[in-house]
Steps between C-alpha positions, in 0.01 A plus 500: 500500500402093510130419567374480753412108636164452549291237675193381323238377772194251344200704715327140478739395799390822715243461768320798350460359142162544518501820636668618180306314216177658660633801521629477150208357369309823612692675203330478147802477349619198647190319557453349126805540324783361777544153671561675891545134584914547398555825647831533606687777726819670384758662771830627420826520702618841623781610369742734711626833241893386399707745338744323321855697363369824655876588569554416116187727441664803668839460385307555139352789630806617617686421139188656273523834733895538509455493117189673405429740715523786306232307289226513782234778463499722772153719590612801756829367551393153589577229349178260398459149379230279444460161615509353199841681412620411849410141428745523214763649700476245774470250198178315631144503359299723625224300687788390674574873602146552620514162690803633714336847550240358639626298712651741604919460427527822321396762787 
């Protein structure tokens, strides 16, 4: 997955700049050993879940059962795989795997 853009925001060119460095300066931690003068805001770009190849994905699924299912264990006459061997199958990492589950393409 690319990054994500992000827009970097000087907080010196808000209208409640000095909101924050007194409310920053309240904090021990940042009172003596950090200049509050450059603090800068961070926001990234949403990013809408693409699932890329997932026809290529389940064709592998398809290929690794045809040919080794006899190989899958099987607990009361079901058969039961793990993500991480379904990842395999499917041939992409696993992360990716979750990332589809939840969002919810595998239900």
């Amino acid at each position: 997955m690319p990054r994500r853009k992000k827009q970097i925001i000087k907080a010196k060119e808000l209208r409640i700049f000095q909101d924050l460095v007194s409310e920053l300066s309240e904090n021990p931690e940042l009172a003596e050993d950090y200049d509050l003068e450059s603090i800068e805001i961070t926001i990234k770009k949403k990013i809408a879940p693409i699932i890329k190849d997932v026809d290529k994905a389940i064709k592998n699924l398809q290929h690794y059962y045809a040919a080794n299912k006899q190989f899958i264990e099987t607990v009361n006459g079901k058969q039961i795989i793990f993500k991480s061997d379904l990842a395999k199958m499917m041939k992409v990492s696993r992360p990716t795997l979750d990332r589809w589950i939840k969002n919810e393409r595998f239900r």
